[in-house]
Backbone as XML, in Angstrom:
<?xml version="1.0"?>
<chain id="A" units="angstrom">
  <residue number="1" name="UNK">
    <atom name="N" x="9.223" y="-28.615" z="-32.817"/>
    <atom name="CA" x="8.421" y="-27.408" z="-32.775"/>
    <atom name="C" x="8.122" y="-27.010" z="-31.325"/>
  </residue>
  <residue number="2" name="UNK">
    <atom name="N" x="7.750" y="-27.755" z="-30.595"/>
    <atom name="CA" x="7.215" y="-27.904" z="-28.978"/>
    <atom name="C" x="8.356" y="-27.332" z="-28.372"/>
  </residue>
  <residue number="3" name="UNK">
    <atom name="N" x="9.776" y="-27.656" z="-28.634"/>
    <atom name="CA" x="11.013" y="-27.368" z="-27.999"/>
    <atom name="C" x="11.251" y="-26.125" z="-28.274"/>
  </residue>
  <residue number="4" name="UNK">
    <atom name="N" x="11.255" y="-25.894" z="-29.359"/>
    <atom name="CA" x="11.534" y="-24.317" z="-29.532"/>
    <atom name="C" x="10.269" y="-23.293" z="-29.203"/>
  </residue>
  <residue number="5" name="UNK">
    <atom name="N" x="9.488" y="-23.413" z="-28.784"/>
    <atom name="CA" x="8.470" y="-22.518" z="-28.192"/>
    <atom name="C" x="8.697" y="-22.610" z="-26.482"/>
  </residue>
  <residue number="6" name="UNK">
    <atom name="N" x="8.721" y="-23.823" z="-26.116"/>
    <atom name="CA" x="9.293" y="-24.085" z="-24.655"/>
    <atom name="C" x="10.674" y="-23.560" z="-24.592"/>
  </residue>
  <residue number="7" name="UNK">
    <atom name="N" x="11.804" y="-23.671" z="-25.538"/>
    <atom name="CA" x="12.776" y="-22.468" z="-25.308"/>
    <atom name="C" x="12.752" y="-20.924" z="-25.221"/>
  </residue>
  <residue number="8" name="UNK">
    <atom name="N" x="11.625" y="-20.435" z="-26.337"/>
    <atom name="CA" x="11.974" y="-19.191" z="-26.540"/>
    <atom name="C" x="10.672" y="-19.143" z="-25.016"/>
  </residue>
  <residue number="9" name="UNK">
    <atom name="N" x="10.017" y="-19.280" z="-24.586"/>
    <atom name="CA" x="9.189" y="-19.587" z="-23.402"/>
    <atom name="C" x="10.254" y="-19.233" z="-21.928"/>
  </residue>
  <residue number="10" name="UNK">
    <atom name="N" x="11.414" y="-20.386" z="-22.131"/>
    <atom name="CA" x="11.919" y="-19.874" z="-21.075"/>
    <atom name="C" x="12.752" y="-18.824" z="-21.023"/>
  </residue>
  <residue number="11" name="UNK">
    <atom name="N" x="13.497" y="-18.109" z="-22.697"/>
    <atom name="CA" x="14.056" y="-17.159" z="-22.729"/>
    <atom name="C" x="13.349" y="-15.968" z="-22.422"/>
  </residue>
  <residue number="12" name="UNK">
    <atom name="N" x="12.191" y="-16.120" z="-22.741"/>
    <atom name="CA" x="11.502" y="-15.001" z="-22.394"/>
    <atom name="C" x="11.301" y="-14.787" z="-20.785"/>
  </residue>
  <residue number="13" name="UNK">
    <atom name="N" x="11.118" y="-15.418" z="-20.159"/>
    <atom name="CA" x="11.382" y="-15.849" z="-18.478"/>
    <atom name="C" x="12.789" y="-15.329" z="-17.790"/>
  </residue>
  <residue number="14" name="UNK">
    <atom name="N" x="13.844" y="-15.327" z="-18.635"/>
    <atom name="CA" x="14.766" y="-15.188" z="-18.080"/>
    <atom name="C" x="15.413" y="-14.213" z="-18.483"/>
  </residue>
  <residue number="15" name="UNK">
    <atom name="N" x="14.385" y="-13.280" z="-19.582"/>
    <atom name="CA" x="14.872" y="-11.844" z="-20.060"/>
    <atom name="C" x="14.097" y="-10.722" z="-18.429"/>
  </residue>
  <residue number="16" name="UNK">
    <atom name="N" x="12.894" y="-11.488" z="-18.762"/>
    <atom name="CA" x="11.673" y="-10.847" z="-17.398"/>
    <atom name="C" x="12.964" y="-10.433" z="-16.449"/>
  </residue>
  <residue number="17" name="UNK">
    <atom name="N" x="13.095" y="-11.802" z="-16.055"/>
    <atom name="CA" x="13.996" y="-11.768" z="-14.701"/>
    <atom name="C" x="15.610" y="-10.667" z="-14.717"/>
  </residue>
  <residue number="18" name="UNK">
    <atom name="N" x="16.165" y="-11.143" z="-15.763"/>
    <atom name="CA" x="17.572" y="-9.983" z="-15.644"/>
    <atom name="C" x="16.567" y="-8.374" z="-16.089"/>
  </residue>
  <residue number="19" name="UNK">
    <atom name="N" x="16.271" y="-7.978" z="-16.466"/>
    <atom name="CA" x="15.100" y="-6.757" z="-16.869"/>
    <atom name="C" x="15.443" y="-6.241" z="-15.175"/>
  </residue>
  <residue number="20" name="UNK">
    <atom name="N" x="14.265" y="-7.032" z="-14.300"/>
    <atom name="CA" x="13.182" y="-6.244" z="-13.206"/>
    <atom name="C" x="14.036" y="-7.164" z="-12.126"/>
  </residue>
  <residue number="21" name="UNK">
    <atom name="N" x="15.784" y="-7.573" z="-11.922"/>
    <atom name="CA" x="16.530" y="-7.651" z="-10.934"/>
    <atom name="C" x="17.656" y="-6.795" z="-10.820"/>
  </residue>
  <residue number="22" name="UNK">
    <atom name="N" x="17.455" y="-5.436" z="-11.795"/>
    <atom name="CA" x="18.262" y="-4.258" z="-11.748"/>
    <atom name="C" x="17.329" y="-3.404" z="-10.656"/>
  </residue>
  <residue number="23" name="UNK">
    <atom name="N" x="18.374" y="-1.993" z="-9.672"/>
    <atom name="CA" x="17.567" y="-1.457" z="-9.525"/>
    <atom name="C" x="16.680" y="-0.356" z="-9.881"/>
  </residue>
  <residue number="24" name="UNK">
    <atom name="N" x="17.058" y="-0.416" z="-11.095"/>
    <atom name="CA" x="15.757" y="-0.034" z="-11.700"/>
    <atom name="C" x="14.446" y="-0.637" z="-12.193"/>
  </residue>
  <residue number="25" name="UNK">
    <atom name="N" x="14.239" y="-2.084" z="-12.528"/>
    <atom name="CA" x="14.085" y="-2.862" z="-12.440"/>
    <atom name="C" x="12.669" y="-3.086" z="-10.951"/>
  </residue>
  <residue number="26" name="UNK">
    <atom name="N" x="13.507" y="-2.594" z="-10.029"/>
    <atom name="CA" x="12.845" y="-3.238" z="-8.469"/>
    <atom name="C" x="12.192" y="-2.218" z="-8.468"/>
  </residue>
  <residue number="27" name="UNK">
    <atom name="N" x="12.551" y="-0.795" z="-8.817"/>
    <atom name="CA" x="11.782" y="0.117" z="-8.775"/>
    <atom name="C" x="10.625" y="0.616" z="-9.398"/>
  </residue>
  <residue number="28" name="UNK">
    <atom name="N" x="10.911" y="-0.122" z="-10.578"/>
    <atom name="CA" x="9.459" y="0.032" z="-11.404"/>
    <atom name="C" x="8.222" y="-0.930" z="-10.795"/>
  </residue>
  <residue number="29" name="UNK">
    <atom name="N" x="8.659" y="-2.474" z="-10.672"/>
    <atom name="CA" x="7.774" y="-3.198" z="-9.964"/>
    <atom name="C" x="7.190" y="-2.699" z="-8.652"/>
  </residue>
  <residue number="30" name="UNK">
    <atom name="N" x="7.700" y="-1.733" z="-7.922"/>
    <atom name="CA" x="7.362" y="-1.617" z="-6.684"/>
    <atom name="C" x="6.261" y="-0.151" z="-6.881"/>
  </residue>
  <residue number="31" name="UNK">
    <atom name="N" x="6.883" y="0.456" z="-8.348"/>
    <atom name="CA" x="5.771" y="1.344" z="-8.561"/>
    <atom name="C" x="4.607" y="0.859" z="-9.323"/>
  </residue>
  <residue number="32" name="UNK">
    <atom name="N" x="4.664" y="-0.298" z="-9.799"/>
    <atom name="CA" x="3.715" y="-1.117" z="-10.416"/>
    <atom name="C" x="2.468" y="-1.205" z="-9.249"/>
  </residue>
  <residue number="33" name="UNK">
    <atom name="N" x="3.229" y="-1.830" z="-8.215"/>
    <atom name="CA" x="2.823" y="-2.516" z="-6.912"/>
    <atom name="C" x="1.671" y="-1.310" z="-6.180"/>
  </residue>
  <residue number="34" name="UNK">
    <atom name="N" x="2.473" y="-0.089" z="-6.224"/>
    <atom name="CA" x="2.073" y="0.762" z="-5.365"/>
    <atom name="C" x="0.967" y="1.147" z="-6.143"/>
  </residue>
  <residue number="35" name="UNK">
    <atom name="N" x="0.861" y="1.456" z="-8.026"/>
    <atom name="CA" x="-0.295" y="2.139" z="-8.323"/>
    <atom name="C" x="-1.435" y="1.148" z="-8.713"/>
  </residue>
  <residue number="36" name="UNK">
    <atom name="N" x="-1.435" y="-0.135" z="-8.881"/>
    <atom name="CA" x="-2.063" y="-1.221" z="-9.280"/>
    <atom name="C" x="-2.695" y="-2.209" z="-8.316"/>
  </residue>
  <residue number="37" name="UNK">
    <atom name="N" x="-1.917" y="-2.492" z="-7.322"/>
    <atom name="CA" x="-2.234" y="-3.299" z="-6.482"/>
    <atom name="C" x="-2.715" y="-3.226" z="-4.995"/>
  </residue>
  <residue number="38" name="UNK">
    <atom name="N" x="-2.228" y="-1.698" z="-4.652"/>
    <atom name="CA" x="-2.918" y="-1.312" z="-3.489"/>
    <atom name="C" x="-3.470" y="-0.029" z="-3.444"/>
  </residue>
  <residue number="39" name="UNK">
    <atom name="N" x="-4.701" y="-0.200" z="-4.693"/>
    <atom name="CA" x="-5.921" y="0.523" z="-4.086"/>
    <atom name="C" x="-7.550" y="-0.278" z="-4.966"/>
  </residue>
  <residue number="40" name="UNK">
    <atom name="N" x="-8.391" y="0.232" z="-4.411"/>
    <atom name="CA" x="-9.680" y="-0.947" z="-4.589"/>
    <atom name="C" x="-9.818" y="-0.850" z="-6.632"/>
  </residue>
  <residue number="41" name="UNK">
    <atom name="N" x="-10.611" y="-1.881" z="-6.715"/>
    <atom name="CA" x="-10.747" y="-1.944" z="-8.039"/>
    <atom name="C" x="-12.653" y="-1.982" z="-7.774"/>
  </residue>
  <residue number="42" name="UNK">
    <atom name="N" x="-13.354" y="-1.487" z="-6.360"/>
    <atom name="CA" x="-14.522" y="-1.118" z="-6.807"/>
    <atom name="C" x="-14.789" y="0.105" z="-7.639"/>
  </residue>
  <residue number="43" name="UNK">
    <atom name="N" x="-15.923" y="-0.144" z="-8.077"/>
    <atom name="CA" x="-16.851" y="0.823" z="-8.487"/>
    <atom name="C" x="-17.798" y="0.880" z="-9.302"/>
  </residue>
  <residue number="44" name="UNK">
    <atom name="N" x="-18.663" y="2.100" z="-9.212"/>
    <atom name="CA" x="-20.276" y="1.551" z="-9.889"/>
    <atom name="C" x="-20.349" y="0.988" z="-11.444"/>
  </residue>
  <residue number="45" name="UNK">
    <atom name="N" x="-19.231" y="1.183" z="-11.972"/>
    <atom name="CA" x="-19.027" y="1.504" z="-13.505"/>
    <atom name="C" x="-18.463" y="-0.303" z="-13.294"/>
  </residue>
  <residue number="46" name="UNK">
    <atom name="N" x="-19.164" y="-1.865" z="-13.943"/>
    <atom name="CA" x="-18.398" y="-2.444" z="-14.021"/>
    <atom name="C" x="-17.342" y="-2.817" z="-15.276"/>
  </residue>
  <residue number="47" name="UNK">
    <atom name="N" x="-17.157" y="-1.831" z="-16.597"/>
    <atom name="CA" x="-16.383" y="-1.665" z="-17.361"/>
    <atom name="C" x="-14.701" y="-0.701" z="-16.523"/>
  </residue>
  <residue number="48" name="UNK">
    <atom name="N" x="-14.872" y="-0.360" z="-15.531"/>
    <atom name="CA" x="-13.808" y="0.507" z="-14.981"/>
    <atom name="C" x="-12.945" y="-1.020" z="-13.852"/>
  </residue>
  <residue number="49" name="UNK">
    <atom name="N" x="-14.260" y="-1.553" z="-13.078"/>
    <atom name="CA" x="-13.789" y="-2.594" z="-12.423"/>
    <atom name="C" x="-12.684" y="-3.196" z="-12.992"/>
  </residue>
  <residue number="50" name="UNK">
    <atom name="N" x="-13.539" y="-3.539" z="-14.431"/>
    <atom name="CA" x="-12.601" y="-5.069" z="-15.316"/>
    <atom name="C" x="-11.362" y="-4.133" z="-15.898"/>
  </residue>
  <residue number="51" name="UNK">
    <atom name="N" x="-11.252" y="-3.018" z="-16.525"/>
    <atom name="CA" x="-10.219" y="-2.566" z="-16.778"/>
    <atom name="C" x="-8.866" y="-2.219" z="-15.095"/>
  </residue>
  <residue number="52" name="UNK">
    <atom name="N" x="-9.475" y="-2.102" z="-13.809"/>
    <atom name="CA" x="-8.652" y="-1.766" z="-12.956"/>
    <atom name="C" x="-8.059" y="-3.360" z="-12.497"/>
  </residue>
  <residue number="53" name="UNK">
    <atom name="N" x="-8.992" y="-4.541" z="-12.810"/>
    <atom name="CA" x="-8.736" y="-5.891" z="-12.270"/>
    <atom name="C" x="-7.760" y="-6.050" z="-13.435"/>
  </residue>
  <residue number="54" name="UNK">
    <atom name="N" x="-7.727" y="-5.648" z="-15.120"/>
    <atom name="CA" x="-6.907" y="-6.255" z="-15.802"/>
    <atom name="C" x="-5.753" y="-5.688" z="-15.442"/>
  </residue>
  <residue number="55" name="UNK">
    <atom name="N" x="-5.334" y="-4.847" z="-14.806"/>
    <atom name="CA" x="-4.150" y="-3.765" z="-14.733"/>
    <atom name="C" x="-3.536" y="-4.964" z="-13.308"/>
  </residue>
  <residue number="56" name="UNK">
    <atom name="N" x="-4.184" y="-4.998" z="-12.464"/>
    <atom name="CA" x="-3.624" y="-5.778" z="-11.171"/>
    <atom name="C" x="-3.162" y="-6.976" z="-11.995"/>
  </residue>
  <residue number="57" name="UNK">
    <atom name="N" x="-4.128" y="-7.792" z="-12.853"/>
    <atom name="CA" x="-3.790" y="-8.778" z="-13.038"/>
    <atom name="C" x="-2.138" y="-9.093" z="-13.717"/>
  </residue>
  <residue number="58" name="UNK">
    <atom name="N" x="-2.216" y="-7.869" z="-14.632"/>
    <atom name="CA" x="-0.753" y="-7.647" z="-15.486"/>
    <atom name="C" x="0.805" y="-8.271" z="-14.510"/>
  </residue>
  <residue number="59" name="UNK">
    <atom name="N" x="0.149" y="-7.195" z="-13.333"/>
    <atom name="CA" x="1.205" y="-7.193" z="-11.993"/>
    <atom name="C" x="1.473" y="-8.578" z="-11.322"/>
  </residue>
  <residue number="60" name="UNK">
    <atom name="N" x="0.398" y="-8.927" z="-11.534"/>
    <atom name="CA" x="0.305" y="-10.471" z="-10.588"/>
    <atom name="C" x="1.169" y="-11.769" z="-11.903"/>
  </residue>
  <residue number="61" name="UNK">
    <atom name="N" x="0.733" y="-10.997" z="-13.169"/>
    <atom name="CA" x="1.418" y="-12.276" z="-13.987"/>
    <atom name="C" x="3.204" y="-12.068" z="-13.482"/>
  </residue>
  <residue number="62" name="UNK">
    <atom name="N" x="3.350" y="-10.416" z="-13.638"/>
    <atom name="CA" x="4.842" y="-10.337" z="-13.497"/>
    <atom name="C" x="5.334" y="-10.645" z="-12.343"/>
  </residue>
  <residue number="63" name="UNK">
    <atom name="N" x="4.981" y="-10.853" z="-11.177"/>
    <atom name="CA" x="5.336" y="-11.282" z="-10.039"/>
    <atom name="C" x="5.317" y="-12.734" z="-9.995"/>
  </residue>
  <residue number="64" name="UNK">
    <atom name="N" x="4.777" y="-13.206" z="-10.631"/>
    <atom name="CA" x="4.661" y="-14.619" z="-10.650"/>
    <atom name="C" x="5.848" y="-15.097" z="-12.008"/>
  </residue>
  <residue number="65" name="UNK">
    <atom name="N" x="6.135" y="-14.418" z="-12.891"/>
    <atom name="CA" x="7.138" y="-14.704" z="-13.642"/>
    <atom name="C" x="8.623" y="-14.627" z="-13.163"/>
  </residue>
  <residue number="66" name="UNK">
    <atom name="N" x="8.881" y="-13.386" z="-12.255"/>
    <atom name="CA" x="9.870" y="-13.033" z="-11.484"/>
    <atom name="C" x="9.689" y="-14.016" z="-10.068"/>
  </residue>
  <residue number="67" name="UNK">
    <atom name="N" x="8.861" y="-15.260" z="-10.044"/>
    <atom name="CA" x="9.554" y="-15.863" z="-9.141"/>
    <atom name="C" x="9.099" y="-15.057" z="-7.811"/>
  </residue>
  <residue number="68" name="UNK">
    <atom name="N" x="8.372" y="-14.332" z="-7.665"/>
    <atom name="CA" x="8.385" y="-13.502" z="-6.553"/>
    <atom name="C" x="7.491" y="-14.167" z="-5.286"/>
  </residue>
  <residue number="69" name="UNK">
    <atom name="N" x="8.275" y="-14.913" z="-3.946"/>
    <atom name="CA" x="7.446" y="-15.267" z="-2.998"/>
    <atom name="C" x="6.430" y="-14.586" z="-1.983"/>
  </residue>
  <residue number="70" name="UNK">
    <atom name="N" x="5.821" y="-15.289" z="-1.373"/>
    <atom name="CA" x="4.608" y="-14.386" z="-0.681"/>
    <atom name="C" x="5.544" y="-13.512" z="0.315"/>
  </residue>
  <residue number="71" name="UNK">
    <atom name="N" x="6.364" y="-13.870" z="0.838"/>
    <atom name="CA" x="7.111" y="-13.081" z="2.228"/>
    <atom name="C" x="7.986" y="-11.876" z="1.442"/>
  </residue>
  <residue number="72" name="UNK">
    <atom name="N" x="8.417" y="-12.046" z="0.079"/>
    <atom name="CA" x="8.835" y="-11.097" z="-0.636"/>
    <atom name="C" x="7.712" y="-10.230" z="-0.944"/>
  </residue>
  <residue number="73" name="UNK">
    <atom name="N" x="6.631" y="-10.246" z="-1.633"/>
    <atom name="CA" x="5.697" y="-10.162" z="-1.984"/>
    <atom name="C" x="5.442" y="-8.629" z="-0.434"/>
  </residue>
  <residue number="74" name="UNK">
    <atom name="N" x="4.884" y="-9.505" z="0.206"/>
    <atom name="CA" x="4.111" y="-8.591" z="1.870"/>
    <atom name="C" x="5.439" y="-7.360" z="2.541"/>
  </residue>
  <residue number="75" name="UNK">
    <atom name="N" x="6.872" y="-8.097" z="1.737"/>
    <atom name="CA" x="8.167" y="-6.522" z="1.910"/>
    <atom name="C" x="8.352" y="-5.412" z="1.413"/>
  </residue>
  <residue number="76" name="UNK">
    <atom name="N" x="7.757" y="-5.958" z="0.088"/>
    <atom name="CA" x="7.540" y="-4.938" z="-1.379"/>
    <atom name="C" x="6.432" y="-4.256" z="-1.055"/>
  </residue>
  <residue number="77" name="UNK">
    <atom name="N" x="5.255" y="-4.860" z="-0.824"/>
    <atom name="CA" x="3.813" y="-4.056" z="-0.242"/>
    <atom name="C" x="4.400" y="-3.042" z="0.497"/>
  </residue>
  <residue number="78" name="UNK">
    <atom name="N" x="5.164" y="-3.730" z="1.640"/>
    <atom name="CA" x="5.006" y="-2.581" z="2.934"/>
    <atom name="C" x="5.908" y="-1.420" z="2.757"/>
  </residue>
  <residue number="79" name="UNK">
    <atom name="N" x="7.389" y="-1.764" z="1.541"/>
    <atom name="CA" x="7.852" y="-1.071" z="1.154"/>
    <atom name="C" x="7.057" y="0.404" z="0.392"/>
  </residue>
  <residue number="80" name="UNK">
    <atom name="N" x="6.432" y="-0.478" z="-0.478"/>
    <atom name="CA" x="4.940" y="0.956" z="-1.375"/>
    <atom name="C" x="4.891" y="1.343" z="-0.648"/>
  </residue>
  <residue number="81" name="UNK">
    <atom name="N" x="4.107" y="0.537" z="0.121"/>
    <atom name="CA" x="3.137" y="1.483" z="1.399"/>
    <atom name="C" x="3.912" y="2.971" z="1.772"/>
  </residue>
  <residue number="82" name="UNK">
    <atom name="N" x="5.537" y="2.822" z="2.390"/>
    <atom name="CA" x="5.738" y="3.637" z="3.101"/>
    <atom name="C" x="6.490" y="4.788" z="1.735"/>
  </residue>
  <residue number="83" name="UNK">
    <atom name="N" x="6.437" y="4.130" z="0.970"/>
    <atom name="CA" x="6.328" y="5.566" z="0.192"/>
    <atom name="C" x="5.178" y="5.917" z="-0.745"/>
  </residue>
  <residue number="84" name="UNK">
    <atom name="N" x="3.988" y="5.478" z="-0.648"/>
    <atom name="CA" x="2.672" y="6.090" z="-0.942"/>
    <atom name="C" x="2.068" y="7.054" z="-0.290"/>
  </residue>
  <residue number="85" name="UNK">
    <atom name="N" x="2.733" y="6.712" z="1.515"/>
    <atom name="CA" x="1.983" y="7.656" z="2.327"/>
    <atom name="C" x="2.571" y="9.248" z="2.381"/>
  </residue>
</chain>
């Protein structure tokens, strides 16, 4: 039972990965990146907070499923960045 949940576990891991290593794929994450992750999740309302922290968080699981390192991670940022501005 354990094995086949730890399989379909890693199939699911390795659907993530062929998915979001097309470039379309890179492009959605990076628009993920750009509308989720770099701008504040203050504000007076803390029902808006926890809904803007669950949205980052989404991003952070998928980056962390895709394997994605910090130096990758700070290329993709700066990438947003220069097309946010």
């Amino acid at each position: 039972m354990a094995d086949n949940q730890e399989q379909e576990g890693l199939d699911l891991i390795l659907a993530y990965r062929q998915v979001f290593s097309t470039e379309q794929g890179k492009k959605v994450i990076d628009d993920l990146i750009k509308r989720f992750m770099l701008r504040s999740s203050m504000s007076l309302d803390p029902h808006q907070i926890a809904f803007q922290e669950g949205e980052r968080n989404i991003v952070l699981m998928l980056l962390h499923t895709l394997n994605i390192d910090e130096e990758q991670l700070r290329e993709r940022i700066k990438h947003a960045k220069k097309k946010h501005a």
